[in-house]
MARTOR-34766 format. One line per field, with one value per residue (C-alpha): residue in one letter; x, y negated, z. Coordinates in steps of 0.001 Angstrom, whole numbers, plus 524288, in hexadecimal, padded with zeros to 5 digits. Example, Ala and Ser with C-alpha at 12.3 -4.5 7.8 and 13.67 -1.06 7.14 Angstrom:
residuo <- a	s;
x <- 8300C	83566;
y <- 81194	80424;
z <- 81E78	81BE4;
//
This chain:
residuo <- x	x	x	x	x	x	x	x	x	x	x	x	x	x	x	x	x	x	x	x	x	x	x	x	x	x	x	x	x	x	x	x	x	x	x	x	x	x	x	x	x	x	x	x	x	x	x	x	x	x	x	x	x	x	x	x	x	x	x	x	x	x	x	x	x	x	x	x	x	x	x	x	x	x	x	x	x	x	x	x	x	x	x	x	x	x	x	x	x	x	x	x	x	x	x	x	x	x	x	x	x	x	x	x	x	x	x	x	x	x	x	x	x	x	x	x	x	x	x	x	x	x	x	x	x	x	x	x	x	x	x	x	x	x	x	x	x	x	x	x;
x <- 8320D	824B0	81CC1	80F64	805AE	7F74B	7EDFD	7DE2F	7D575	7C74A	7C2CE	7BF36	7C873	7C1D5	7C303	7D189	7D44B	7CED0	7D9D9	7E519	7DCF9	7D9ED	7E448	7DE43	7DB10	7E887	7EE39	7E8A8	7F1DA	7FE50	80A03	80E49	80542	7FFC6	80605	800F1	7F745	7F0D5	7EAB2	7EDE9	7F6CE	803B5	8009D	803CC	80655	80EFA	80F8C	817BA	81970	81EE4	82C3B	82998	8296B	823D5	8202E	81BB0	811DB	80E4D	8020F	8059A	7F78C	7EA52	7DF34	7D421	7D29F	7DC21	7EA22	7F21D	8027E	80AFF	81BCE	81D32	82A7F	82CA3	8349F	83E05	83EC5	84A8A	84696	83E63	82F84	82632	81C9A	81068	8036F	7F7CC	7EE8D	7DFC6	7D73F	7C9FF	7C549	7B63B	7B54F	7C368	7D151	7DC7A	7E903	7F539	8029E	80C1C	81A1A	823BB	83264	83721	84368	846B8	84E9B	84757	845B1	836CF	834E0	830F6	82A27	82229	81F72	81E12	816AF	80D69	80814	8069C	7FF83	7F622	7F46A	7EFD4	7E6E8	7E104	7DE63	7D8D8	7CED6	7CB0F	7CA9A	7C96E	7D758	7E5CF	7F0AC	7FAB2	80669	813DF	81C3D	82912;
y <- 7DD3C	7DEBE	7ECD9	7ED5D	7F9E6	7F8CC	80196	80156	80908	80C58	8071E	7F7E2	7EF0C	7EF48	7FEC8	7FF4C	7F404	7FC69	806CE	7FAFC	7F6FD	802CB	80A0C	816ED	814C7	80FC2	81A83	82310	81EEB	81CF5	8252E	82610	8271D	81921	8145A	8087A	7FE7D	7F18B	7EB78	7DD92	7D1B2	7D2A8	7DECB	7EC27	7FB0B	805B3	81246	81E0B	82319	81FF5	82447	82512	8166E	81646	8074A	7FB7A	7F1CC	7E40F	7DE3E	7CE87	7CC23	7D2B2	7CD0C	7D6AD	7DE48	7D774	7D6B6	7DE80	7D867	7DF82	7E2E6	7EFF4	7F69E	80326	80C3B	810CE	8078A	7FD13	7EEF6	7E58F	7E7DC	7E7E4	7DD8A	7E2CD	7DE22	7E558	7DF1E	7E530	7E193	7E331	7EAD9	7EC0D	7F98F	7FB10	7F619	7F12F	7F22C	7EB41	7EF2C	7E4C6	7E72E	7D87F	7D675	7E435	7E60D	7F11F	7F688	7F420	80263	7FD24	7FD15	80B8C	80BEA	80096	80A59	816E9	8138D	808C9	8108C	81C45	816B1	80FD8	81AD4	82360	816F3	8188D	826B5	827E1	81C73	8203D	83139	8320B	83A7F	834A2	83845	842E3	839F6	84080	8475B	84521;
z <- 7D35B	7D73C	7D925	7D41B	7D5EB	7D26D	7D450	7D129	7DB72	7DA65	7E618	7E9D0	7F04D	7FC53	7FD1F	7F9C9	8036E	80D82	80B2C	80F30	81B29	82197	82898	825EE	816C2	8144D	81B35	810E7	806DF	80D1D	80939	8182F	825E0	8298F	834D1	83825	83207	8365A	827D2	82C65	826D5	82D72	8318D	8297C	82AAD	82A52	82558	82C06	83942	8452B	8405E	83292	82D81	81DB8	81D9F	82331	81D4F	822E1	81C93	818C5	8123F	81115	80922	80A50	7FE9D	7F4E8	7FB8C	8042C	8057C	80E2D	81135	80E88	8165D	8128F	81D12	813B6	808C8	80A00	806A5	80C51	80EB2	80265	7FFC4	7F95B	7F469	7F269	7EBB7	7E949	7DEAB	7DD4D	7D1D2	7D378	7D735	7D7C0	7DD15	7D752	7E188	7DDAD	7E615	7E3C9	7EAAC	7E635	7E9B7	7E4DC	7DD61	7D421	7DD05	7E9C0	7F08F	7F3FC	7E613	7E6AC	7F212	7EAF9	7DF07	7E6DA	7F24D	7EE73	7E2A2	7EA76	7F746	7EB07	7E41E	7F1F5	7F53E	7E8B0	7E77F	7F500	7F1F8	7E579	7E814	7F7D9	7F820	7F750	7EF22	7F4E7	7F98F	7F327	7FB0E	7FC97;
//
């Protein structure tokens, strides 16, 4: 089963890439505190605390400004680590960003991190390119 979210943003490839390379930017829309970061192939980041682990990303490939793959290992999800895509497309004045999430079963407990998370972190990136001001995160 593969997991697919797209979402169009009003804002050039190159301006939305910016917000996955820079620790600062892509702390912005994060659901949890950036914890470390280094943008790099076989490199990755985390986001938590020192005793609060969320998740932990390693970065297999980067091409600048069309393609981000990375293992995603969330703290308290059971299964294996996620491999995602992001894939940005160029829309003259605009982006298209494609999230695709492969190897997921119906019943695989990442499935809904897949469909809660990834739509969410998108939807923050979005708002806070296009209007200057994130989305409230929802409390649990």
């Amino acid at each position: 089963m593969q997991f697919e979210y797209i979402s169009f943003i009003s804002a050039k490839v190159e301006k939305v890439w910016q917000f996955f390379k820079d620790p600062h930017l892509f702390s912005q829309f994060q659901i949890a505190p950036l914890h470390s970061f280094s943008f790099q192939e076989k490199a990755g980041f985390s986001l938590g605390t020192d005793s609060i682990h969320v998740l932990k990303a390693s970065y297999d490939k980067i091409e600048t400004n069309k393609l981000i793959q990375l293992k995603l290992t969330y703290a308290e999800v059971d299964g294996e680590s996620m491999d995602v895509k992001i894939i940005f497309y160029p829309l003259n004045e605009m982006s298209s960003l494609s999230i695709i999430i492969d190897n997921l079963t119906a019943d695989d407990p990442r499935l809904d991190v897949a469909r809660n998370h990834w739509p969410g972190a998108i939807s923050q990136l979005k708002s806070i390119i296009e209007t200057g001001q994130g989305l409230p995160w929802p409390q649990k």
